[in-house]
N, C-alpha and C positions, 0 to 999 in steps of 0.2 A: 500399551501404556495408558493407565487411567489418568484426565487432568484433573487437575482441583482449581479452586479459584485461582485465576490472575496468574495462569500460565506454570503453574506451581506441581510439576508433580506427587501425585499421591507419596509417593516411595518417599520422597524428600521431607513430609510431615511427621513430623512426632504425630503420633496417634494419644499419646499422655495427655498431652496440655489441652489446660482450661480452653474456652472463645476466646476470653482477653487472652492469654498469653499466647493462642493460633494466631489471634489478629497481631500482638505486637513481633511474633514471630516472619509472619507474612512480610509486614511492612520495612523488615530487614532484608528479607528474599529479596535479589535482582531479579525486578520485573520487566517485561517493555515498556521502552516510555517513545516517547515521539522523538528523542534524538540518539536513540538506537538504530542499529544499520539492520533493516528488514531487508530479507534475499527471496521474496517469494519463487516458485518455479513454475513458469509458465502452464499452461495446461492445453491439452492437445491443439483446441482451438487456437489459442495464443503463439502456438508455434509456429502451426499452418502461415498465420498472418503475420508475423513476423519474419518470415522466410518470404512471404510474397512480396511484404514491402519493403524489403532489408532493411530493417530495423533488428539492430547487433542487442546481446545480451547488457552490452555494458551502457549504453544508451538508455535501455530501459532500467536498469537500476541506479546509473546518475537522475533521471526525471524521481525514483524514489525516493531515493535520497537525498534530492538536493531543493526538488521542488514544491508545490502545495497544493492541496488534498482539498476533492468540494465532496461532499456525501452526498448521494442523491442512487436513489430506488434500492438501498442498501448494496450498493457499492463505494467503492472510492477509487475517484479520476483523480489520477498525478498528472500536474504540468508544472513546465519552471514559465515560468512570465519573463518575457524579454528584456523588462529592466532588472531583471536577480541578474542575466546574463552577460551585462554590461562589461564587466572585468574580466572575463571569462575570455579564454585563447576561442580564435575564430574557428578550429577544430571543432573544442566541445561544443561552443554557436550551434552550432551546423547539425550536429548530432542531436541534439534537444529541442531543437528549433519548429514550433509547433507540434509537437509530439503529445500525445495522451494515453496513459496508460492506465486501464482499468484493471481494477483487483479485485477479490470478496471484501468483503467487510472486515475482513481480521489479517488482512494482506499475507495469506498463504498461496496465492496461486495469481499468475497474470491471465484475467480474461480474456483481454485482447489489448490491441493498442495500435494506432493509427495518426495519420499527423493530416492537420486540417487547421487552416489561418483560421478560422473560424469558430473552432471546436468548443473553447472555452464560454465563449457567447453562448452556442446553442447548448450546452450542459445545464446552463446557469439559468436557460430558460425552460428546460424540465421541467413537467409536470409533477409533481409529488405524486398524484394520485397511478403516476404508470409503475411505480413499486411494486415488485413482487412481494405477493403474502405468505405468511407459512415459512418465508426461511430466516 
């Protein structure tokens, strides 16, 4: 399946319409936005180390969904910060609780994810320049 802009498959486009009428058509299309529920699926690596650290499926998809995103070397690190967690049953606490989960850039796939009191410190003091190029 071919994409088009902004997640829009081809097959879904009139091929008819004007730009203006594709773009006013688009902007009616349901797109992702930021408080849509993304289900990326891990990727072999993501597994392996999810399996070593028992870190459960649903753990990492609460820190998706629930938490917030720093961008850096074209990826994106999910964490929830311990004051979102405040109200939150001492279960889910526990489950989320310094957890970080890295994705691509377009949150299709879990790269990996690991839990570290520390993690969001050192994310944040990332280098921009250790970015991969070309992707």
């Amino acid at each position: 399946m071919r994409i088009f802009f902004a997640y829009v498959p081809i097959d879904e486009v009139p091929l008819h319409l004007s730009p203006v009428c594709l773009h006013h058509h688009l902007k009616q299309t349901p797109m992702e936005s930021t408080n849509s529920v993304l289900t990326p699926e891990p990727s072999n690596h993501g597994m392996i180390r999810m399996d070593q650290r028992g870190i459960s499926k649903g753990a990492v998809q609460k820190v998706i969904d629930k938490g917030r995103v720093i961008h850096k070397q074209s990826l994106k690190y999910f964490f929830v910060p311990k004051s979102q967690t405040r109200d939150w049953t001492p279960g889910d606490q526990a489950m989320v609780m310094d957890l970080v989960v890295i994705t691509d850039l377009y949150v299709r796939e879990v790269v990996t994810c690991y839990r570290h009191p520390q993690a969001v410190h050192r994310i944040k003091k990332k280098s921009k320049r250790l970015r991969k190029k070309n992707t």
